[in-house]
C-alpha positions as CSV (number, residue, x, y, z in Angstrom):
1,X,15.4,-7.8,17.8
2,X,17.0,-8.7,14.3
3,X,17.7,-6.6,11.1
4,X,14.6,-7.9,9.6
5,X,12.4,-9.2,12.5
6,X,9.1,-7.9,13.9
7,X,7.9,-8.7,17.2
8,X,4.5,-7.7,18.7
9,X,3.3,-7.4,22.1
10,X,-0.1,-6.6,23.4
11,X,-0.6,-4.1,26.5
12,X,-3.2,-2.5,28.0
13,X,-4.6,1.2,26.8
14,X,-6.6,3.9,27.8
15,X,-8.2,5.9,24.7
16,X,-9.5,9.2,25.4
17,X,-11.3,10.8,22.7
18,X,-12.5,14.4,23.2
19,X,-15.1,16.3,20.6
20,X,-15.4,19.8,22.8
21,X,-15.6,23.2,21.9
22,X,-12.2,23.3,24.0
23,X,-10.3,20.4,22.3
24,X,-10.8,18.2,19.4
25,X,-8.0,15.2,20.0
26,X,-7.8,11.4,20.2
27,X,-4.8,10.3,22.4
28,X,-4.1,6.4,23.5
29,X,-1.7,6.0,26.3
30,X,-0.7,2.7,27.6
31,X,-0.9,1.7,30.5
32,X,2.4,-0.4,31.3
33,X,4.6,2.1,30.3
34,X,5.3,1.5,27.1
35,X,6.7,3.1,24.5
36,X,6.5,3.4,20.7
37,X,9.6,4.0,18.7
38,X,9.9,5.3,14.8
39,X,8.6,2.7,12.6
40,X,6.4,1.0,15.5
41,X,2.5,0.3,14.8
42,X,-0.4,0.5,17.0
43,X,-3.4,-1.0,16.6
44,X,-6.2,-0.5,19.1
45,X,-8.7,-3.6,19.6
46,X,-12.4,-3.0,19.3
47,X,-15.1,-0.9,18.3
48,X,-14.4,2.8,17.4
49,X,-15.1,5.2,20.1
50,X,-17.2,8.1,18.8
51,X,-17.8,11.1,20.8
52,X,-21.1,13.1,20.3
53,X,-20.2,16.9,19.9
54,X,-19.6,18.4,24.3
55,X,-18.2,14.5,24.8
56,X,-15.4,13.2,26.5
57,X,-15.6,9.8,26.1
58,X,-12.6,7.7,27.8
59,X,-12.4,3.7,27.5
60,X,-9.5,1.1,29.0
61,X,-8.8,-1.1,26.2
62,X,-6.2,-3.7,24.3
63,X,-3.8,-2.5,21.7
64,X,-0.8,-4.4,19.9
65,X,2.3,-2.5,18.9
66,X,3.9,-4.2,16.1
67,X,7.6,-3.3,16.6
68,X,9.4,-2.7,13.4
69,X,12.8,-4.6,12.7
70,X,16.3,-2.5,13.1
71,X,16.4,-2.0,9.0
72,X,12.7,-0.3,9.5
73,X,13.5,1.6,12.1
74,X,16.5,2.9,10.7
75,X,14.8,3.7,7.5
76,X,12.3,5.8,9.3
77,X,14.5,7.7,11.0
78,X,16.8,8.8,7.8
79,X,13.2,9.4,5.7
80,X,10.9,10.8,8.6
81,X,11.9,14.9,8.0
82,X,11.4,14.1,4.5
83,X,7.9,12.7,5.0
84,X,6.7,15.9,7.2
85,X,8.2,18.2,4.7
86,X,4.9,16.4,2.1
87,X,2.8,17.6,4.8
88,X,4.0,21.9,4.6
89,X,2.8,24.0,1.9
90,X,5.1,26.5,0.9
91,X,4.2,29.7,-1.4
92,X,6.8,31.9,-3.0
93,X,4.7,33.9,-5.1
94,X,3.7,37.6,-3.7
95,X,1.0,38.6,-5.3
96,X,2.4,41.5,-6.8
97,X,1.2,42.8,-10.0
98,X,3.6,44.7,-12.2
């Protein structure tokens, strides 16, 4: 792998997708072992899997993970805690009345 090459590689998947009163969650896990480093994409092959509401619906299935070059994936890495930080919401006022 280069400073500025992608590679891809398809494996095999298993998508679970779960729309309970227990536990709303999507997961894919792949099937070879493999494993998706910062900067990586994923991209499942074919149709969407929708769960009715008290479903557990899980399906084997294809997915290419685009690996990101070394430049990416250092990039990622140095910017990732900033990127979560977008995603807290911070309050400093109090609500105190003078």
């Amino acid at each position: 792998m280069g400073l500025f090459t992608k590679t891809a590689e398809e494996v095999p998947c298993t998508v679970e997708v779960s729309h309970r009163f227990e536990s709303l969650h999507a997961h894919v896990r792949f099937n070879n072992g493999a494993v998706v480093y910062p900067g990586d994409e994923v991209l499942v092959h074919g149709k969407p899997v929708l769960a009715a509401y008290g479903e557990l619906v899980i399906e084997d299935r294809t997915a290419t993970i685009t690996r990101a070059s070394r430049l990416e994936r250092l990039w990622t890495r140095m910017t990732g805690d900033l990127g979560f930080m977008e995603l807290c919401e911070f309050s400093f006022s109090d609500e105190v009345k003078l």
